[in-house]
N, C-alpha and C positions, 0 to 999 in steps of 0.2 A: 237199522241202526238209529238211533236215538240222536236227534238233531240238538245240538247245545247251543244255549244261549248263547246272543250276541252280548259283548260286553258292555257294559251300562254306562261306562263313562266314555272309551271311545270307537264304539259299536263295532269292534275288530269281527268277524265273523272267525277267526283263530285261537279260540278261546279253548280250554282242553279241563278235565276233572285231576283232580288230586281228595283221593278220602270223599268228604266233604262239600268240597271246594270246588270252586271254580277258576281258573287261572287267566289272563289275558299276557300273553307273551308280550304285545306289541306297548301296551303300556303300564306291563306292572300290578295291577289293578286284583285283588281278590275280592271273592263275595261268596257265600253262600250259598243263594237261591235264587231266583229270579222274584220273588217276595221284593229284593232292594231297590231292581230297578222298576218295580213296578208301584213301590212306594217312592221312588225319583219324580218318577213323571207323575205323581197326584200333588207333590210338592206346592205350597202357594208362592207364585213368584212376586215378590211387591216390586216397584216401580222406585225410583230415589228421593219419594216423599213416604214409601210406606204404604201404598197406596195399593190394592189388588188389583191385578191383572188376568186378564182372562181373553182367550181367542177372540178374537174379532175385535177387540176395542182400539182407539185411537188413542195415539202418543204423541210427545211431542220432545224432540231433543232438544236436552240442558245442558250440553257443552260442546264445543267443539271435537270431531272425529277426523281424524287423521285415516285414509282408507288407502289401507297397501297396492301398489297398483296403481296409485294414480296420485297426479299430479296435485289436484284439488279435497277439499275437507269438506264431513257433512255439518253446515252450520249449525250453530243454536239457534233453537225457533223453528227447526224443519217438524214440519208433520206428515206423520205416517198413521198409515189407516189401514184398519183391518191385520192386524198382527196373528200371529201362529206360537202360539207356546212350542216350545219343544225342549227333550232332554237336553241338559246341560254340557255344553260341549269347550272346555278351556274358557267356561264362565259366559258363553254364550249360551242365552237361555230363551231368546226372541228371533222370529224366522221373519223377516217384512221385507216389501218392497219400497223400497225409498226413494222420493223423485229425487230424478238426475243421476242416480247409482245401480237402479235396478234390483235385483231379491239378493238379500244379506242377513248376515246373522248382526246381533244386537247383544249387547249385555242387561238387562233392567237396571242399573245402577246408573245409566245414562239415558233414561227416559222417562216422564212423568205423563201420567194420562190424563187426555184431555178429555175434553167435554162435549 
C-alpha cells in the first residue's frame, strides 16, 4: 500500500486521496501533490526588516512575546542563536531555543537578524 503524504500545513498523518487530490480531514487543507509542500519548505523566510534567513543564523527579538504557559514574556533585545527553519505551522516558521524559555517555535515577523 502506498504511504500518502503527511499534510503540508499541519502534518496530520490522516490525510486520504480524492480524484486528484489530496485531503487533510483534521484541517481542511487540499493540495495536489506533494510538488506544494516541497515548494513550502524551499520558501525564503525574511526576518521583520526583509532580511533572509537561513538555518543557523542569529536573531534577535523586536517585540515583546507573550509565552502561553507562563507567567513571564520573551523581551525585546533577547538573542537567539542558531535558529532552524522549518514548515510553516499557524505562522510559525522558526524552531530556536530561547534563554530562559527553552526550544520554541517563533514567527519571522518578530525577529531581525543579527550580526
Amino acid at each position: 500500500m502506498q504511504k500518502l503524504p503527511n499534510c503540508p500545513q499541519c502534518h496530520s498523518e490522516l490525510t486520504y486521496e480524492d480524484g486528484n487530490s489530496y485531503i487533510c480531514p483534521e484541517c481542511g487543507h487540499e493540495w495536489q501533490d506533494s510538488v506544494e509542500s516541497e515548494a513550502k519548505q524551499e520558501e525564503v523566510v525574511k526576518d521583520a526588516h526583509g532580511n533572509i534567513l537561513q538555518d543557523g543564523d542569529s536573531v534577535t527579538i523586536v517585540k515583546d512575546i507573550k509565552v502561553k504557559g507562563s507567567s513571564s514574556s520573551i523581551k525585546i533585545g533577547t538573542k537567539v542563536k542558531g535558529i532552524r527553519l522549518v514548515p510553516e505551522v499557524n505562522g510559525h516558521n522558526i524552531e530556536a531555543k530561547v534563554p530562559g524559555f527553552g526550544s520554541m517555535m517563533l514567527k519571522s515577523e518578530v525577529v531581525k537578524k543579527s550580526t
